[in-house]
TIMI-2910 file (N, C-alpha, C, CB; in pm, 1 decimal, decimal comma, always signed):
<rs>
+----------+----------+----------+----------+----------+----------+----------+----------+----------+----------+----------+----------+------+
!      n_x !      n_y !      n_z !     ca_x !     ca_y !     ca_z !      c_x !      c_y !      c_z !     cb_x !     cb_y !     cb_z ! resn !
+----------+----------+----------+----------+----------+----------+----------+----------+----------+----------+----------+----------+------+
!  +3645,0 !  -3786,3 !  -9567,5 !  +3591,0 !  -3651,8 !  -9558,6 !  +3703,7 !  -3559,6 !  -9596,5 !  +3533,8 !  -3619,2 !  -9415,6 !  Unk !
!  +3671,7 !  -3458,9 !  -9684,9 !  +3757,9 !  -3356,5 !  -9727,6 !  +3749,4 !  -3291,6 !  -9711,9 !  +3785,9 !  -3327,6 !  -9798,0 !  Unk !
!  +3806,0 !  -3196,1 !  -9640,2 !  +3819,0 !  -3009,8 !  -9595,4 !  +3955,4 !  -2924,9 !  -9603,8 !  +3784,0 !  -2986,2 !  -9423,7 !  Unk !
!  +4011,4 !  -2988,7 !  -9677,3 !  +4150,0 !  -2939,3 !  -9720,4 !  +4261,3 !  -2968,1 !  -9598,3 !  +4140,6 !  -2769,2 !  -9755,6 !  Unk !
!  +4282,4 !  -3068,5 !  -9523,8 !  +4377,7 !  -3059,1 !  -9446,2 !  +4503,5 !  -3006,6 !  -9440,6 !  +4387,3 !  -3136,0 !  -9427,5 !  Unk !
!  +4576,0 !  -2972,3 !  -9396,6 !  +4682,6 !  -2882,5 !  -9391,1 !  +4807,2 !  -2921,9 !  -9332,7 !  +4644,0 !  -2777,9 !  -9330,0 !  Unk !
!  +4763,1 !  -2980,7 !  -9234,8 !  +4872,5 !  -3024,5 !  -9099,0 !  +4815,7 !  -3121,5 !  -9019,6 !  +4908,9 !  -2901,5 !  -8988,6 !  Unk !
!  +4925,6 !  -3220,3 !  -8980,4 !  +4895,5 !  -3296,7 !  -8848,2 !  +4937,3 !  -3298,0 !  -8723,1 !  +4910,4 !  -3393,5 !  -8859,7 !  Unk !
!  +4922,5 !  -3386,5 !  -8642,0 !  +5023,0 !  -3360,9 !  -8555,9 !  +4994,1 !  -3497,7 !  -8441,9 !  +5010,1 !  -3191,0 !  -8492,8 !  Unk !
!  +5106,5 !  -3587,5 !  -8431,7 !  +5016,0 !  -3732,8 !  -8338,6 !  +5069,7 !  -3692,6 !  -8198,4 !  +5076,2 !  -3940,3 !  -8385,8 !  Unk !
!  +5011,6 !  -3792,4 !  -8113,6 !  +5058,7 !  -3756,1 !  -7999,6 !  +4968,5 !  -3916,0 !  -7890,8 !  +5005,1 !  -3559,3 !  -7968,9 !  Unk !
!  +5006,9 !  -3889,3 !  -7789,1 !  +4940,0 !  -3980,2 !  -7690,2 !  +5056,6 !  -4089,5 !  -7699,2 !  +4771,1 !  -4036,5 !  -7733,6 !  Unk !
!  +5052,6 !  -4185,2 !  -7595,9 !  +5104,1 !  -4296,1 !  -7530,9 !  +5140,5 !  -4405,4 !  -7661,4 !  +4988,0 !  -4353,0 !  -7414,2 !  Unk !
!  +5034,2 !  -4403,7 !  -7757,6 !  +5063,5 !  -4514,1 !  -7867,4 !  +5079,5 !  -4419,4 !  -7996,4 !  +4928,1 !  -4639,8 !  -7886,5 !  Unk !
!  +5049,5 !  -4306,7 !  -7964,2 !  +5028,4 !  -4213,1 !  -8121,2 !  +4902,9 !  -4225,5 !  -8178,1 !  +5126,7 !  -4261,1 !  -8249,5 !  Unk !
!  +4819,6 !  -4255,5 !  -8100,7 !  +4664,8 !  -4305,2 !  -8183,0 !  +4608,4 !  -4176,7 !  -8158,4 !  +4552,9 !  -4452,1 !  -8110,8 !  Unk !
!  +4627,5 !  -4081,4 !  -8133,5 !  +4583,3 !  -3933,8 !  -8089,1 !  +4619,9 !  -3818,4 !  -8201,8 !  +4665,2 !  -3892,9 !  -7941,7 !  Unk !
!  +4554,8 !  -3829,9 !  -8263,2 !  +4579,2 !  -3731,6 !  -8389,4 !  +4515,7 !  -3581,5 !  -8401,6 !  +4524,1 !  -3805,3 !  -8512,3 !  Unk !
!  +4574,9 !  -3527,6 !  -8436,0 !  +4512,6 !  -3373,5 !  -8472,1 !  +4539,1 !  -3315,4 !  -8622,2 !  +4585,5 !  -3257,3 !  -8366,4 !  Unk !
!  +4470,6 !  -3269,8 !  -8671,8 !  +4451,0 !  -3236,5 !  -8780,7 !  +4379,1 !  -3077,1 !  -8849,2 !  +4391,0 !  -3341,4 !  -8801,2 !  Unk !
!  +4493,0 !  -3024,5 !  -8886,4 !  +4416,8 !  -2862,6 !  -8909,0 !  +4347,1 !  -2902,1 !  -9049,5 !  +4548,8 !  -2696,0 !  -8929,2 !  Unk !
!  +4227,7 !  -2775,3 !  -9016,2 !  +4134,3 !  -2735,4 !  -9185,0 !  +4139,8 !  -2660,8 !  -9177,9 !  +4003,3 !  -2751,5 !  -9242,9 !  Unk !
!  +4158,9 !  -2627,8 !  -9308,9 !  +4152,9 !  -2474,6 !  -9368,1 !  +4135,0 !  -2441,9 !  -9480,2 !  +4247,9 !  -2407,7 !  -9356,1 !  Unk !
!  +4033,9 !  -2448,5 !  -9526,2 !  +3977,4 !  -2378,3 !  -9662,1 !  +3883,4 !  -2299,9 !  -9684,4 !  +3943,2 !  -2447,9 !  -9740,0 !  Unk !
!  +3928,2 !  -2203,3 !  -9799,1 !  +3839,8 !  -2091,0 !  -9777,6 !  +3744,6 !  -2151,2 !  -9914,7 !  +3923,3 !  -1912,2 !  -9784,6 !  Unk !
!  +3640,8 !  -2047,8 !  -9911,5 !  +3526,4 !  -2067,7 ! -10003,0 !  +3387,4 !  -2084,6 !  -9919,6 !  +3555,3 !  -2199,6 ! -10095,2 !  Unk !
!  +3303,3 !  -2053,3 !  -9996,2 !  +3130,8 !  -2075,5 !  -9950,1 !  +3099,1 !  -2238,7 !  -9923,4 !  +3009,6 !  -2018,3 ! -10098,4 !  Unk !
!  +3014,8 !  -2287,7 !  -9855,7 !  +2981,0 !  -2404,1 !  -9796,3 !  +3095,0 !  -2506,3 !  -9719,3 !  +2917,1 !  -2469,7 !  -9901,6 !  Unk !
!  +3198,7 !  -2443,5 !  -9743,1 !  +3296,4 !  -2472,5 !  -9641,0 !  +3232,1 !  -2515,9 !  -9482,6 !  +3387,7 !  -2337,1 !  -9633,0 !  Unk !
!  +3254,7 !  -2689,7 !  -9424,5 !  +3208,3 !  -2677,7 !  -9289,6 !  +3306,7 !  -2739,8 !  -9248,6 !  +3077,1 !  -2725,7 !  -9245,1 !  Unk !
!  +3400,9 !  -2735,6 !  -9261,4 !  +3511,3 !  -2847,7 !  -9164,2 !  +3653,8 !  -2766,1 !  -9159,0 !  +3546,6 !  -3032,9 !  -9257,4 !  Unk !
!  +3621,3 !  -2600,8 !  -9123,7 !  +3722,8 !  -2537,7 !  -9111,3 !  +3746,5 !  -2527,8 !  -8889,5 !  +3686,7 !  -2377,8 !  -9221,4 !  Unk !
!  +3864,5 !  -2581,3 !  -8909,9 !  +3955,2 !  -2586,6 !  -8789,2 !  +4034,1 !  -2717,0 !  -8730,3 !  +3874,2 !  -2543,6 !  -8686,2 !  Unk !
!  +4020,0 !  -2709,4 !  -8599,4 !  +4084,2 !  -2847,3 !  -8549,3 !  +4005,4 !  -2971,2 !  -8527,2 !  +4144,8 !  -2827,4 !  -8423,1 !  Unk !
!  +4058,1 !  -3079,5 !  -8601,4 !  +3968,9 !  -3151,1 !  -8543,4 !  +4057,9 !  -3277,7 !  -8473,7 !  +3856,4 !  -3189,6 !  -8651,0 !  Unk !
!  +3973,9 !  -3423,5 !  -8440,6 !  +4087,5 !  -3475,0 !  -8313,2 !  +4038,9 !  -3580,1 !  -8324,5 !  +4096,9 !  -3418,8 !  -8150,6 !  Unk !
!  +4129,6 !  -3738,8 !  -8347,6 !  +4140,4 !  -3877,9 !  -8322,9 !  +4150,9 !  -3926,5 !  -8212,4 !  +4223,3 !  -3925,1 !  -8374,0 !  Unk !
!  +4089,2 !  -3972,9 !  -8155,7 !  +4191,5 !  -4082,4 !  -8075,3 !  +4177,4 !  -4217,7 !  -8080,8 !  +4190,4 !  -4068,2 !  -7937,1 !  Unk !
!  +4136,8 !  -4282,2 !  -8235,5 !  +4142,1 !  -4426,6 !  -8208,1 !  +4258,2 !  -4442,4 !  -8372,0 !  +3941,9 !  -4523,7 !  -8201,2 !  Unk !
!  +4339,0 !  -4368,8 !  -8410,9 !  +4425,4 !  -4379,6 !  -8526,9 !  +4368,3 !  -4312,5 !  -8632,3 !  +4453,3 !  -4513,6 !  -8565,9 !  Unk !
!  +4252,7 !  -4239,9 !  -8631,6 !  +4225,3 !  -4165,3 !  -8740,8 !  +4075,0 !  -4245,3 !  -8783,6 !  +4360,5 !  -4168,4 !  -8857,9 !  Unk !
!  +4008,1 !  -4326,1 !  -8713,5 !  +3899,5 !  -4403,7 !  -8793,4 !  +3761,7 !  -4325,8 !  -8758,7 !  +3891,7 !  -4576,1 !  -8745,9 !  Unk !
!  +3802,2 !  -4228,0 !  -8633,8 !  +3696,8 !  -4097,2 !  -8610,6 !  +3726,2 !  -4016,3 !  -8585,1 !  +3612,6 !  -4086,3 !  -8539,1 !  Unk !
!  +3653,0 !  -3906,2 !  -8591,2 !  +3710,3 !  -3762,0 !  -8572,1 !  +3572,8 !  -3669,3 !  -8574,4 !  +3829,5 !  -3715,6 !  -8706,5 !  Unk !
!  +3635,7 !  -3563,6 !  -8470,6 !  +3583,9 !  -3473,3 !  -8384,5 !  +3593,4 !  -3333,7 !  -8433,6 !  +3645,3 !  -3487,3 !  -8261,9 !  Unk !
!  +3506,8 !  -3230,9 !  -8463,5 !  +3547,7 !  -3115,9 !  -8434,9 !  +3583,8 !  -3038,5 !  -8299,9 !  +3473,9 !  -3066,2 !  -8486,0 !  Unk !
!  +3682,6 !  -2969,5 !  -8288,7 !  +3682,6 !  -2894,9 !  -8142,1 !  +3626,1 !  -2772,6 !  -8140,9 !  +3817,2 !  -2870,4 !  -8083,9 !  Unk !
!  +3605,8 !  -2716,2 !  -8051,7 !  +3565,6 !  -2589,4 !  -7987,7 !  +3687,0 !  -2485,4 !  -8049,6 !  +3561,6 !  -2604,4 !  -7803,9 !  Unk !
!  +3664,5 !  -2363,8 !  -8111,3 !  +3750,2 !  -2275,6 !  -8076,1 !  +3716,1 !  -2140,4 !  -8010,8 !  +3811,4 !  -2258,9 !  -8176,5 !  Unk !
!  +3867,6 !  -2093,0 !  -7937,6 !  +3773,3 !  -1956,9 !  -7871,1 !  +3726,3 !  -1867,2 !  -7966,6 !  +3855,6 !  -1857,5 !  -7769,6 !  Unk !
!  +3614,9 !  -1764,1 !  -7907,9 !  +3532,7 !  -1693,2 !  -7938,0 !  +3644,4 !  -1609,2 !  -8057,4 !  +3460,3 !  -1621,6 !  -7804,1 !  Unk !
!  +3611,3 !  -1569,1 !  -8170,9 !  +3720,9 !  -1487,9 !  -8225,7 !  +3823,2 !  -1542,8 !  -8377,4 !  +3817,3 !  -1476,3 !  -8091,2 !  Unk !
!  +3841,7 !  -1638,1 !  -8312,5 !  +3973,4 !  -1683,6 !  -8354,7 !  +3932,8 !  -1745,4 !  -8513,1 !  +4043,3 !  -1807,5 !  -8234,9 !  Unk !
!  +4002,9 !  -1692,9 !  -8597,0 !  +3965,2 !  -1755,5 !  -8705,4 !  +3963,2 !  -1890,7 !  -8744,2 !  +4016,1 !  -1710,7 !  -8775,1 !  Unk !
!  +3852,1 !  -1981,3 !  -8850,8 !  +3879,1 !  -2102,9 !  -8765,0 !  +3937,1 !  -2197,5 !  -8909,9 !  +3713,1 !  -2172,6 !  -8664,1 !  Unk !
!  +3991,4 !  -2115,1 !  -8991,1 !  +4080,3 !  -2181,1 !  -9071,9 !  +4213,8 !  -2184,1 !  -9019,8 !  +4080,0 !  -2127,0 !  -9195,9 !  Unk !
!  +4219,7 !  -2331,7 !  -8947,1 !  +4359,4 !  -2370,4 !  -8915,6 !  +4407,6 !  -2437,4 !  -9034,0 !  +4373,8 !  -2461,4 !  -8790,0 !  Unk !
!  +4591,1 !  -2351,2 !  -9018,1 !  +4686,9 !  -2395,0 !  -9091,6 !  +4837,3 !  -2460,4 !  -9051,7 !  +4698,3 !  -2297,8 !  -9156,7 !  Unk !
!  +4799,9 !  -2480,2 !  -8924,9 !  +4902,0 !  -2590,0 !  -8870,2 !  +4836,8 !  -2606,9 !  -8715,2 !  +5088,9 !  -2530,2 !  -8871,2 !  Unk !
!  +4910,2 !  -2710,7 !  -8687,9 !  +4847,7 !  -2771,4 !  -8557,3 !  +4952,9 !  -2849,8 !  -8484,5 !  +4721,4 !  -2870,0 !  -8588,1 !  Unk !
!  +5024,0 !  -2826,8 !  -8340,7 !  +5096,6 !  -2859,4 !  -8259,9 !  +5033,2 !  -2916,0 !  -8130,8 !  +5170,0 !  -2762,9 !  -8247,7 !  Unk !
!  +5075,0 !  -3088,6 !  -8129,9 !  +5031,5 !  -3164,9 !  -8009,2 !  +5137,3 !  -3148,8 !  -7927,2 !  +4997,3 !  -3312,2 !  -8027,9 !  Unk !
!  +5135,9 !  -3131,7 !  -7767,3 !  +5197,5 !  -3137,6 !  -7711,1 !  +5247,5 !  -3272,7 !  -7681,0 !  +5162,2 !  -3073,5 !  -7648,5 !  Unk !
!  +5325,0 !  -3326,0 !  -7657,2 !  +5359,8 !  -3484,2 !  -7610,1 !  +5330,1 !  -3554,5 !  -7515,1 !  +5463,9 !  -3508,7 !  -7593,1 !  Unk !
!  +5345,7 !  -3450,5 !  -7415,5 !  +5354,3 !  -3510,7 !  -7270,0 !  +5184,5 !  -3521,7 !  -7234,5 !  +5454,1 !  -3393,4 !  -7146,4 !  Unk !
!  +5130,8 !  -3447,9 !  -7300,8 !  +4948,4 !  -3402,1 !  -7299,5 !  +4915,7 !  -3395,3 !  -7432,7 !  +4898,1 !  -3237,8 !  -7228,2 !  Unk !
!  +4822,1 !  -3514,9 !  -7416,9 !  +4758,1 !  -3544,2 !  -7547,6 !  +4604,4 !  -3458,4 !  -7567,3 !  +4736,1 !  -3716,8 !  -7553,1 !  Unk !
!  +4589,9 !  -3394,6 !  -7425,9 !  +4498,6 !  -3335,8 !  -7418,6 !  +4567,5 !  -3167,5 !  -7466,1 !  +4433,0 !  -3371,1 !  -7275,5 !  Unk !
!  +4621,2 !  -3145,7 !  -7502,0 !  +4695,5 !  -2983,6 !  -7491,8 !  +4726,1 !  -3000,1 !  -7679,1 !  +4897,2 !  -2965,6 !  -7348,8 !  Unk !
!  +4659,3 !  -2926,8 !  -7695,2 !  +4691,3 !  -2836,8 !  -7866,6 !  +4714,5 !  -2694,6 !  -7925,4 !  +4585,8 !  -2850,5 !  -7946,7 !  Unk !
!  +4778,1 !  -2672,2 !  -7992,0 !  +4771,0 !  -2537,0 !  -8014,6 !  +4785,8 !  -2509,7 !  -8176,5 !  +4883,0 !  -2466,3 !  -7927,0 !  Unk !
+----------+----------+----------+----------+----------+----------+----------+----------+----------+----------+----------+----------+------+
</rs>
């Protein structure tokens, strides 16, 4: 699946916890923001973002210690 990825970022106990920004602009664009692994990249999730926030992500920071914590 292609949506212009931008950035990654691994994280979790084995690194199988991936995050991944989208961000591309243009019409029919659907896979703009964060989305999230946790079996090495063989699925993936869109997340929620808050109300507002534009949702072309262009980088993406896992925390280490919390594989649950992104920004």
């Amino acid at each position: 699946w292609y949506e212009a990825g931008t950035d990654v970022s691994f994280t979790g106990s084995s690194g199988n916890t991936i995050y991944a920004a989208l961000g591309m602009q243009g019409e029919g664009i659907s896979k703009n923001g964060i989305a999230k692994s946790v079996d090495g990249g063989l699925n993936w999730n869109m997340l929620p973002l808050p109300a507002g926030t534009d949702p072309r992500a262009y980088s993406v920071y896992a925390d280490p210690g919390n594989a649950n914590r992104v920004l």
